[in-house]
SEMARMAR-333989 format. One record per residue (C-alpha): residue number from 1; x, z, y. Coordinates in pm, 1 decimal. Example, Ala and Ser with C-alpha at 12.3 -4.5 7.8 and 13.67 -1.06 7.14 Angstrom:
BEGIN
> k; xx; zz; yy
> 1; 1230.0; 780.0; -450.0 $
> 2; 1367.0; 714.0; -106.0 $
END
This chain:
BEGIN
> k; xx; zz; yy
> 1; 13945.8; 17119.6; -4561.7 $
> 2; 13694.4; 17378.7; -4716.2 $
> 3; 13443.7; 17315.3; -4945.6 $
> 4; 13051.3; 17255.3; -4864.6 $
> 5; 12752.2; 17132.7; -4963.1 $
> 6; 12486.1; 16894.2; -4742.7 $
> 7; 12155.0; 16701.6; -4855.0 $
> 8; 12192.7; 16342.0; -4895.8 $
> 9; 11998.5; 16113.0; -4725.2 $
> 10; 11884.5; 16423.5; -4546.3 $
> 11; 11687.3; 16778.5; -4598.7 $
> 12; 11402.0; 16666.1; -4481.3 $
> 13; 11426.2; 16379.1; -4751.9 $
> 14; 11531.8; 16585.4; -5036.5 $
> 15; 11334.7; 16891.3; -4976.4 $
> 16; 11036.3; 16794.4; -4723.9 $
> 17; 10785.5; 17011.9; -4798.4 $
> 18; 10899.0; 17214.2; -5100.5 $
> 19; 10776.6; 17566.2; -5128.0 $
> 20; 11003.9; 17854.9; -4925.3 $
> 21; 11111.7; 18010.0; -5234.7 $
> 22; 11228.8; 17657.7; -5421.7 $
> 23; 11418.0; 17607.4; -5099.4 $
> 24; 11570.8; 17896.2; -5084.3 $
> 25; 11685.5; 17885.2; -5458.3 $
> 26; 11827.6; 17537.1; -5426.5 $
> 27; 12047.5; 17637.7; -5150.0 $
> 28; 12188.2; 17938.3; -5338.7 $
> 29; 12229.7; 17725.6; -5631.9 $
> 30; 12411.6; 17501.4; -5373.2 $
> 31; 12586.2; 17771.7; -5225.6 $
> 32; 12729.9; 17885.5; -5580.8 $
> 33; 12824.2; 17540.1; -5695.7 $
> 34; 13084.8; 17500.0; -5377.1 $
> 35; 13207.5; 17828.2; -5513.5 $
> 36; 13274.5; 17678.9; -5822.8 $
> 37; 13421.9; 17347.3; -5735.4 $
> 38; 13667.9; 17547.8; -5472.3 $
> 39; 13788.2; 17719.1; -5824.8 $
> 40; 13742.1; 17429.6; -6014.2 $
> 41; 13945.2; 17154.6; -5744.0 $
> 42; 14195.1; 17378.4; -5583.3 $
> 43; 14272.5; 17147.1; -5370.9 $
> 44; 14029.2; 16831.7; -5408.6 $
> 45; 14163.0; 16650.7; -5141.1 $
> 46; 14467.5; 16563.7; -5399.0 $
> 47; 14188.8; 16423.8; -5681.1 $
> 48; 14277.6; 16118.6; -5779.1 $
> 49; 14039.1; 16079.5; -6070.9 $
> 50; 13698.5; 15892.7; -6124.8 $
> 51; 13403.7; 15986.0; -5992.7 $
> 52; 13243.6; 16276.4; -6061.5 $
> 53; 12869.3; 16249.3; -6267.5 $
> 54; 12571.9; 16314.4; -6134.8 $
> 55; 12445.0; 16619.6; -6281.6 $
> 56; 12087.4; 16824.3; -6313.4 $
> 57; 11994.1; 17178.4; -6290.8 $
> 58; 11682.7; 17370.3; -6375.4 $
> 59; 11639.6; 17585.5; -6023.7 $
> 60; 11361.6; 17837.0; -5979.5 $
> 61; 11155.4; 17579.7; -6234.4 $
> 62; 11241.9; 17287.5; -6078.8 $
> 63; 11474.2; 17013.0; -6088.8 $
> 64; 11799.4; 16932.0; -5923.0 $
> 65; 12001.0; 16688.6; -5904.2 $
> 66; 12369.7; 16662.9; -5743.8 $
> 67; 12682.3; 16516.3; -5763.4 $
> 68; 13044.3; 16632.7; -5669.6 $
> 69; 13265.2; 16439.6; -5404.5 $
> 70; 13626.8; 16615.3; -5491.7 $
> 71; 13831.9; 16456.3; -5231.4 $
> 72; 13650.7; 16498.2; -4936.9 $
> 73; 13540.1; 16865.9; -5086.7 $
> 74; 13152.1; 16820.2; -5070.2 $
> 75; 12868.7; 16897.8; -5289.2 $
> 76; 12615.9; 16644.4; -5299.9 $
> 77; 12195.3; 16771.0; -5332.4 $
> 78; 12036.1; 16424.7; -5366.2 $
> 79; 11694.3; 16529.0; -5561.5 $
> 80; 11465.4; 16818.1; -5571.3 $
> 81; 11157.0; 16861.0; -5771.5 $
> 82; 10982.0; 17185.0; -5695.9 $
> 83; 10797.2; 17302.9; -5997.9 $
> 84; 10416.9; 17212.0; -6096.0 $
> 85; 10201.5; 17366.3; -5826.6 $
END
């Protein structure tokens, strides 16, 4: 397996009708957190711990919120608050 990220439920759901430029930072935020869990999880297939958290980042002035899924090697993007129009 290889790591990657998805939207859950689904873009649309998460990002409907965000600004270009949110969008755009939450998937290179997204993009750079796989990077870091393939470093972090060398190979998460093996994890055998507890869940992972979920956890929040300030992106481009917004919110977002996601959650790590080690074994099957998956960022999670469940929430994303643009910023104040």
């Amino acid at each position: 397996m290889s790591w990657s990220w998805e939207y859950l439920p689904s873009e649309e759901h998460v990002v409907g009708g965000a600004p270009a430029g949110f969008l755009t930072a939450v998937e290179e935020k997204a993009a750079e957190l796989v990077r870091a869990a393939e470093a972090l999880f060398l190979d998460g297939t093996r994890y055998e711990g507890s869940g992972e958290p979920m956890r929040y980042l300030d992106v481009a002035g917004g919110l977002v919120a996601y959650y790590l899924v080690p074994r099957l090697e998956l960022v999670v993007v469940c929430q994303a608050t643009p910023p104040p129009a």
